[in-house]
C-alpha positions as CSV (number, residue, x, y, z in Angstrom):
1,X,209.6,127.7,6.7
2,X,209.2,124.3,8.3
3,X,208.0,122.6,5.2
4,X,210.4,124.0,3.0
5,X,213.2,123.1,5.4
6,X,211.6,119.4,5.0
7,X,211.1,119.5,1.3
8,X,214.8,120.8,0.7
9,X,216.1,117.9,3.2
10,X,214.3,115.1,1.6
11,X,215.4,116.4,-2.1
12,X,218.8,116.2,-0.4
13,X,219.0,113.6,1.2
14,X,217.0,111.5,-2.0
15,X,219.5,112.5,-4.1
16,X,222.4,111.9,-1.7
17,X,221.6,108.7,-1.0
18,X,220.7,107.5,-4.8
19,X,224.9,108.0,-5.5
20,X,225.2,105.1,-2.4
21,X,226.5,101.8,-3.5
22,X,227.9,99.1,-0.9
23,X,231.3,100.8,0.5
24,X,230.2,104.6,-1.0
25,X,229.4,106.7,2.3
26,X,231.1,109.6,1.0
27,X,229.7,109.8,-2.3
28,X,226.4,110.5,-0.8
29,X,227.5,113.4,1.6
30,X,229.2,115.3,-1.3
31,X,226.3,114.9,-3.5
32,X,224.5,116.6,-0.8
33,X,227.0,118.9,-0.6
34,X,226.9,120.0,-4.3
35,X,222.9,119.7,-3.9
36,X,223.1,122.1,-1.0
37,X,226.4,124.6,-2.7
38,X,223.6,127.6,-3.7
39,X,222.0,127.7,-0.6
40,X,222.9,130.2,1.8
41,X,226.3,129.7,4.0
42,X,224.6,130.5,7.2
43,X,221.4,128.3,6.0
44,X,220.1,126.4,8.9
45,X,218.4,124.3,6.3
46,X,221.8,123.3,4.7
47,X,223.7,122.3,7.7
48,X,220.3,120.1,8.8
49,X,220.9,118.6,5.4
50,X,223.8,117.7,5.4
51,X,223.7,116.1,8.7
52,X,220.2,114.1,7.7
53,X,221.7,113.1,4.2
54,X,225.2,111.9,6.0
55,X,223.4,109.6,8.6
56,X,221.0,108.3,5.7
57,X,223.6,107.4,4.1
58,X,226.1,105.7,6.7
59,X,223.0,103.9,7.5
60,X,222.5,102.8,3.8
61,X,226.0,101.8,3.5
62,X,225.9,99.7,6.9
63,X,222.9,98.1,5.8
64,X,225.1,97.0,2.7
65,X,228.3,95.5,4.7
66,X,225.3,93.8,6.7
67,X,224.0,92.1,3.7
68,X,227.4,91.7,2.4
69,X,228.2,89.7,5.6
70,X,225.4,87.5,5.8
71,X,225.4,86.3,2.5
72,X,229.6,85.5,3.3
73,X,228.1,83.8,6.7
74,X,225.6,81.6,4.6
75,X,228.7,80.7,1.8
76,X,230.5,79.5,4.9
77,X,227.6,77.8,6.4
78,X,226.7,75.9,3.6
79,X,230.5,74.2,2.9
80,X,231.6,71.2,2.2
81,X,235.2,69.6,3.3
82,X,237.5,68.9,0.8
83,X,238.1,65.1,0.4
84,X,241.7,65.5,0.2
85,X,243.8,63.0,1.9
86,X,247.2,64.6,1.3
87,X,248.3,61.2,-1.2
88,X,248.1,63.8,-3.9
89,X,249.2,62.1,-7.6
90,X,247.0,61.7,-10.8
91,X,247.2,58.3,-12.5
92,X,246.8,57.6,-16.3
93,X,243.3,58.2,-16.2
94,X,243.9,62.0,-14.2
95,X,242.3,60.7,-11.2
96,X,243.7,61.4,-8.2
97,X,244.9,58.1,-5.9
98,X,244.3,59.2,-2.7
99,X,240.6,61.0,-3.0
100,X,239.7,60.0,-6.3
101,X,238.5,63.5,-7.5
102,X,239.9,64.2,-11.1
103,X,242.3,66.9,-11.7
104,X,239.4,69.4,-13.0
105,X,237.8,68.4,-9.8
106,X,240.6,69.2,-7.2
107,X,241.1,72.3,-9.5
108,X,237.7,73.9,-9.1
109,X,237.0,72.8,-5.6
110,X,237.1,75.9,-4.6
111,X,234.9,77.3,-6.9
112,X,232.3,74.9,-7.2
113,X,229.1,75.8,-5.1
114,X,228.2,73.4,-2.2
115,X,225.5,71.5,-4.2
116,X,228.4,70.5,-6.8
117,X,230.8,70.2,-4.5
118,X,228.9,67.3,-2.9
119,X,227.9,65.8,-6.4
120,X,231.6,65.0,-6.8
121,X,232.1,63.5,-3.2
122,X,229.4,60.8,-4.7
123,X,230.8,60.3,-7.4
124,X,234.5,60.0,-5.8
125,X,232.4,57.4,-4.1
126,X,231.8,55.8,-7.4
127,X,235.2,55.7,-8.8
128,X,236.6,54.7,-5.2
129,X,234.1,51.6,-5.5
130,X,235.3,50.5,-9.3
131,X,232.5,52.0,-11.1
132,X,233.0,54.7,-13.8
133,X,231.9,58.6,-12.9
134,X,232.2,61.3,-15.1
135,X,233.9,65.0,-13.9
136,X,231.5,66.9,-11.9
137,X,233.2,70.3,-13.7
138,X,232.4,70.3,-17.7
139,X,228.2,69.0,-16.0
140,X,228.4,72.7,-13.8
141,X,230.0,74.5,-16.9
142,X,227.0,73.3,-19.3
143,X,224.4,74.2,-16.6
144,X,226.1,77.7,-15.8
145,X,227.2,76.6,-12.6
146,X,231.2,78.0,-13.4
């Protein structure tokens, strides 16, 4: 009885916890419960089940908002300050007088990944010191980046 109680627990609890995706808890505990529907009412294997299958997958679906926060935690780790100086106004040549960043630039700041985002503080740099820089945003877009 024992090793049918175990074989009908890991089916269960296999199945249950293949419907799981990141914020999906209860997915998994009524896929268990349709897996477990023509077993007996009173079946001491079903209610152990159920109870297996619902911690498997609360654990699975902590184990997701975990990854899900420490990838957010290394985003925010690895950011870079915006340049802006609050002297916000393009010239003729849509560069921007007070942090030098062109208007695609100051656009997609926020959507640039750190490594770009420090790519157009250099060249900011450039254009601050008279030399000529091209926009940091159509170099990400050709390499995928945006």
């Amino acid at each position: 009885m024992e090793s049918a109680m175990e074989s009908a627990m890991e089916s269960a609890v296999e199945d249950g916890v293949a419907n799981v995706g990141a914020s999906a808890r209860g997915n998994a505990v009524e896929s268990v419960v349709e897996n477990t529907a023509n077993m007996p009412t009173e079946s001491p294997v079903k209610s152990a089940t159920k109870s297996v299958a619902s911690s498997a997958a609360h654990n699975v679906a902590g184990n997701a908002a975990k990854s899900a926060s420490d990838n957010a935690a290394a985003r925010i780790a690895d950011t870079v300050a915006s340049p802006c100086v609050s002297i916000c106004a393009l010239d003729g040549d849509d560069l921007c007088v007070g942090c030098f960043r062109t208007g695609n630039e100051i656009s997609y700041w926020g959507r640039l990944p750190a490594p770009w985002q420090r790519e157009v503080l250099a060249r900011s740099q450039q254009r601050m010191a008279g030399q000529p820089a091209s926009c940091v945003v159509a170099q990400a877009r050709a390499e995928g980046s945006l």
